[in-house]
C-alpha positions as CSV (number, residue, x, y, z in Angstrom):
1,X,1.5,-20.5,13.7
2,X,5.4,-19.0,14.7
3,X,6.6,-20.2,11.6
4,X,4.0,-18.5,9.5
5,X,4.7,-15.7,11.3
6,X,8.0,-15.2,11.7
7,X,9.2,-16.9,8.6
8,X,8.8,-13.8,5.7
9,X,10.6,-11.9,8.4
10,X,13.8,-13.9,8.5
11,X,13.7,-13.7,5.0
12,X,13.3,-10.1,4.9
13,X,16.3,-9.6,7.3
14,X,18.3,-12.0,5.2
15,X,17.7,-10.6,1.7
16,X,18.9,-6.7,3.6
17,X,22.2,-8.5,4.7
18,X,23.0,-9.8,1.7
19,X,22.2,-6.4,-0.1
20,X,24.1,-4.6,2.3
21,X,27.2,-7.0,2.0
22,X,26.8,-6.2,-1.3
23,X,26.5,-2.4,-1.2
24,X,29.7,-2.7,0.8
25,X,31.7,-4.4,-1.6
26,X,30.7,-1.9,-4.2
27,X,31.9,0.7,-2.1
28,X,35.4,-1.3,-1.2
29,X,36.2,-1.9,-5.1
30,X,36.3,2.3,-5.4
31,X,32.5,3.9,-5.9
32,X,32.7,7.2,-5.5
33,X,31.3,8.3,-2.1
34,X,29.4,11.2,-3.2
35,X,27.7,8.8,-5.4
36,X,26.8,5.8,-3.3
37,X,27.9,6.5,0.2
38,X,29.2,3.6,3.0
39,X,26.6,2.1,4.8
40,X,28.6,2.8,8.0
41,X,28.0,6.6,6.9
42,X,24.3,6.2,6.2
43,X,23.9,4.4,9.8
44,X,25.6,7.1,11.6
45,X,23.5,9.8,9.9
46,X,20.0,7.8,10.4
47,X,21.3,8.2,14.5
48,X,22.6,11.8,14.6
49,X,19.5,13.3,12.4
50,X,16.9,11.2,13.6
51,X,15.1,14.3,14.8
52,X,15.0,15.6,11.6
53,X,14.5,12.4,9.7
54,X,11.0,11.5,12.5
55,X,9.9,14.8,11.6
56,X,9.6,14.3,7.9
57,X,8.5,11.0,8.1
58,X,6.1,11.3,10.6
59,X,4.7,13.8,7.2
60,X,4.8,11.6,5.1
61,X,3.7,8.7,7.1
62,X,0.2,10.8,7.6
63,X,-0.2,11.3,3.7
64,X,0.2,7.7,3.2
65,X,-2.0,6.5,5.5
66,X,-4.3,8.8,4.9
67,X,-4.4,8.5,1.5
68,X,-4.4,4.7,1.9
69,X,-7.8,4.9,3.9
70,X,-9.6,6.8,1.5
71,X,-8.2,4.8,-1.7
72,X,-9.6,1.8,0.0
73,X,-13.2,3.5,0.8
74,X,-13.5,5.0,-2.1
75,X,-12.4,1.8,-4.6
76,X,-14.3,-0.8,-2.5
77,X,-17.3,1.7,-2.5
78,X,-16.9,1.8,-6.4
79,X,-16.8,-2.0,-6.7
80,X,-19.6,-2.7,-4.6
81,X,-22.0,0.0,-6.5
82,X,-20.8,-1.8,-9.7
83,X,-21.5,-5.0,-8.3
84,X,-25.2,-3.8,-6.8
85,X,-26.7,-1.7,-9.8
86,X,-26.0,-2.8,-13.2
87,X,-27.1,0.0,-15.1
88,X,-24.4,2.3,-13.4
89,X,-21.6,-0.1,-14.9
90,X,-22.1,1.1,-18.8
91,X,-21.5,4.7,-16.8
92,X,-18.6,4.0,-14.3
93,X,-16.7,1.7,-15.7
94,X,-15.6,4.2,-18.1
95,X,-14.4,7.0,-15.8
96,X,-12.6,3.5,-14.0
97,X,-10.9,3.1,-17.1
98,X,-9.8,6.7,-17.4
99,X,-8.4,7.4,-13.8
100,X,-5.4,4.9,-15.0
101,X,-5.3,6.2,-19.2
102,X,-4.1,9.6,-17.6
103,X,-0.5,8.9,-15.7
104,X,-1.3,10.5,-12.2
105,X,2.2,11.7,-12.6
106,X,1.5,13.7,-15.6
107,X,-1.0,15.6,-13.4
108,X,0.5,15.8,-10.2
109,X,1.7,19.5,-10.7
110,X,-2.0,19.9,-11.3
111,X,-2.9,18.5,-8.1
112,X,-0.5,20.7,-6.0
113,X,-2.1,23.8,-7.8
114,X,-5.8,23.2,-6.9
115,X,-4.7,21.2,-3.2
116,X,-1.7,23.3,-2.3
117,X,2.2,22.7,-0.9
118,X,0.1,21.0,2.5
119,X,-0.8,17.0,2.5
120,X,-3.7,17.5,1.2
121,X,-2.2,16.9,-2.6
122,X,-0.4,14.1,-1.5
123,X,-3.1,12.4,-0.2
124,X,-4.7,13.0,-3.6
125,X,-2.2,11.6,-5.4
126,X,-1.9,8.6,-3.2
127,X,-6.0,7.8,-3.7
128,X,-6.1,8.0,-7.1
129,X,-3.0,5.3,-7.5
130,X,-4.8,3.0,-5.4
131,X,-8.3,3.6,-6.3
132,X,-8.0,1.3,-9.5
133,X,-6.0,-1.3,-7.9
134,X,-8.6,-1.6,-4.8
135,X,-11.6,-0.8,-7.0
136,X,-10.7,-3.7,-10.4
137,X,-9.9,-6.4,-7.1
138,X,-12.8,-6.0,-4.8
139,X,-15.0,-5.8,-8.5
140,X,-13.6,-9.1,-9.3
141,X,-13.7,-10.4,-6.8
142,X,-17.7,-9.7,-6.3
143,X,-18.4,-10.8,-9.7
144,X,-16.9,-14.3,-9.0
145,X,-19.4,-15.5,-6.2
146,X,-20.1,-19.0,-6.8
147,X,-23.5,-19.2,-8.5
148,X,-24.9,-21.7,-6.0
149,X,-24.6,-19.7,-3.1
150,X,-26.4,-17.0,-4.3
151,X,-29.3,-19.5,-6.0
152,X,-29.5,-20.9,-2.5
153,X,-29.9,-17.8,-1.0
154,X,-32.4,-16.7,-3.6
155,X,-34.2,-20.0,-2.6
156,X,-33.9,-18.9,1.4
157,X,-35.6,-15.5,0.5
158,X,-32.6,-13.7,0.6
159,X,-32.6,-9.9,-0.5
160,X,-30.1,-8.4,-3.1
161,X,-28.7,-6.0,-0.5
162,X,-28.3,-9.0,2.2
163,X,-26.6,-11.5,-0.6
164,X,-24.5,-8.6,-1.0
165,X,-23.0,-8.3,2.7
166,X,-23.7,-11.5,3.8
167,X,-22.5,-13.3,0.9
168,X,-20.5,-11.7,-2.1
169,X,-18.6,-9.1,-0.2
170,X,-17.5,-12.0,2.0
171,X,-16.3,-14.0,-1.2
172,X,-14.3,-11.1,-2.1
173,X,-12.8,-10.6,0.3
174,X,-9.2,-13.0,-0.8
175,X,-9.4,-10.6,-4.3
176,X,-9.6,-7.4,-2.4
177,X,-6.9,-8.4,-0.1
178,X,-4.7,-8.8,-2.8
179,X,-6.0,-5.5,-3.9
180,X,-4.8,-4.3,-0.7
181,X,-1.7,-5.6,-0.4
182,X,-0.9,-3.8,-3.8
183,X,-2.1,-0.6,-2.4
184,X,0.0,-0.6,0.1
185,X,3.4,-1.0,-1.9
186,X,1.8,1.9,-4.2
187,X,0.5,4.5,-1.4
188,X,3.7,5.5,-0.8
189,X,5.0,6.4,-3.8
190,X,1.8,8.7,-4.6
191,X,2.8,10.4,-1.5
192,X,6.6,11.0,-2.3
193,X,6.4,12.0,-5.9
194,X,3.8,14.4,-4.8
195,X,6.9,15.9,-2.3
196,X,8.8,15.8,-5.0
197,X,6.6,18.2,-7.3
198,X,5.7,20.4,-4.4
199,X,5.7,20.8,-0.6
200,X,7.6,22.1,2.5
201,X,7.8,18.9,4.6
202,X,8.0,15.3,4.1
203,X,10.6,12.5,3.2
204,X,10.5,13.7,-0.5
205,X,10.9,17.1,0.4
206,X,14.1,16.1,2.9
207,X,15.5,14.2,0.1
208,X,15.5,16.7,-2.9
209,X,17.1,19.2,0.0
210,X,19.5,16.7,0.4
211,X,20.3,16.1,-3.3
212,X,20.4,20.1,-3.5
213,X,23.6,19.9,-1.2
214,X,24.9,16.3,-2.3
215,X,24.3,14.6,0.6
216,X,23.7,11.8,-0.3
217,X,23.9,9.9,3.0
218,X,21.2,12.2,4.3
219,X,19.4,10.9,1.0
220,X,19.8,7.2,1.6
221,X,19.0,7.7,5.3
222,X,15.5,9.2,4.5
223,X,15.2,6.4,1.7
224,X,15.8,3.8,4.7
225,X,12.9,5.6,6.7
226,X,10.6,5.6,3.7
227,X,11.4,1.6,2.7
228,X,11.1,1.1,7.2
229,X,6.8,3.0,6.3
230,X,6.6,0.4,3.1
231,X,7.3,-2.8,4.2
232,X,5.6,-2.0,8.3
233,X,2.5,-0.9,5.8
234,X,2.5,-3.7,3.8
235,X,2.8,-6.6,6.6
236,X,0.5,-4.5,8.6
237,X,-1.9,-4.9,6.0
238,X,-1.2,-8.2,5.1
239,X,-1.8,-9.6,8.5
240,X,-4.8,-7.5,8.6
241,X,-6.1,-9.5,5.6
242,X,-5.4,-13.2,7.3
243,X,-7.3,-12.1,10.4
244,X,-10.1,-11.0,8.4
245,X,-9.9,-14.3,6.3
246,X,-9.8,-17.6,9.0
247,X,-11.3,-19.6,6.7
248,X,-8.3,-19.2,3.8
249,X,-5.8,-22.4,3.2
250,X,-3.0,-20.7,5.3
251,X,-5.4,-20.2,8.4
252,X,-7.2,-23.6,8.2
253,X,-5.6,-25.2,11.0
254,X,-5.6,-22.1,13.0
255,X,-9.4,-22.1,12.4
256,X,-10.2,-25.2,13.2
257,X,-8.0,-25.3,16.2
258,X,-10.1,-22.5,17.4
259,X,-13.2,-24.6,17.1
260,X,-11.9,-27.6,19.0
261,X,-11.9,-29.7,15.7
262,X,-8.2,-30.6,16.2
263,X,-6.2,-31.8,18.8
């Protein structure tokens, strides 16, 4: 169970050394420092602004989030009226399609106009990139029950609505997850290129400030924050996912362990 646990975390801290040793030795053979600066500088900036560098991501750690959670509702909501009454799919499916045939970059300027310079654009822009993701997943993932369980349950007397909850949605749960897991990667970016098109607080906002006055450790420090928000998001929900799935390969010996079927 430590090893499981800990192990994509090693690797994580091992894959930053070597890119850092890296970044270093681009910097010793002569990079221009008001192109990529040392990470020595970046270090000491992330300590002597981290007031202003919490403040902004604090910001933008809100839009994520928050555009996360209503992403997730709103695409798992989608799937599972999909997956509950047919004759809404020839209607839905559609307007699915469309939310990822317009880029939501193309209309993010849009989205600042009707939502304002405040989070609430953000957030926007961070649903409707995970929407799809979440939505296709979970729909997949509901449309892939095995066939027996259900006939069984038909057999049992089982309602539509209760095969639903009590059977499907479980089943979908390892496709949503992955659904998830994508989402979170995704989230942020949503949030930060809607900084970048319009706002007055934020990581993206810090960093186009920063570009404005070239500099660019400032720029990689708020980067650092921003990649910190990713990958805490990502294992967050990630380990999230496993709790919510005892049963799955990875958590078999756990789950039995917990039963008192292993020794």
């Amino acid at each position: 169970m430590t090893r499981s646990l800990y192990l994509p975390l090693l690797r994580l801290i091992l894959a930053t050394t070597v890119l850092v040793v890296l970044w270093q030795l681009v910097i010793f053979f002569g990079a221009p420092r008001y192109m990529l600066p040392a990470p020595l500088s970046v270090m000491q900036t992330l300590v002597t602004q981290w007031g202003l560098l919490w403040h902004h991501a604090l910001v933008t750690l809100g839009e994520i989030v928050a555009g996360f959670l209503c992403g997730t509702l709103l695409g798992a909501g989608t799937a599972l009226v999909l997956s509950r009454w047919a004759f809404l799919r020839s209607t839905v499916l559609p307007l699915l399609l469309l939310t990822q045939a317009i880029p939501v970059f193309a209309i993010a300027p849009l989205l600042v106009l009707w939502f304002g310079y405040g989070p609430g654009s953000k957030i926007v822009m961070a649903t409707l990139i995970i929407y799809f993701p979440v939505a296709s997943t979970c729909y997949d993932g509901l449309r892939q029950t095995q066939t027996g369980w259900l006939d069984l349950a038909s057999t049992m007397g089982g309602s539509a609505n209760r095969q639903l909850f009590y059977i499907r949605l479980p089943a979908a749960l390892p496709s949503l997850a992955s659904g998830l897991r994508m989402a979170a990667t995704a989230a942020p970016i949503g949030a930060i290129i809607g900084e970048w098109v319009g706002s007055s607080a934020g990581l993206g906002y810090l960093m186009l400030q920063a570009n404005g006055r070239m500099q660019t450790d400032l720029m990689f420090a708020a980067l650092i924050m921003l990649l910190v928000i990713t990958i805490t998001l990502y294992f967050t929900v990630d380990r999230l996912c496993r709790l919510a799935m005892p049963w799955q390969p990875d958590h078999a010996g756990r789950y039995a362990l917990l039963n008192g079927e292993m020794t």
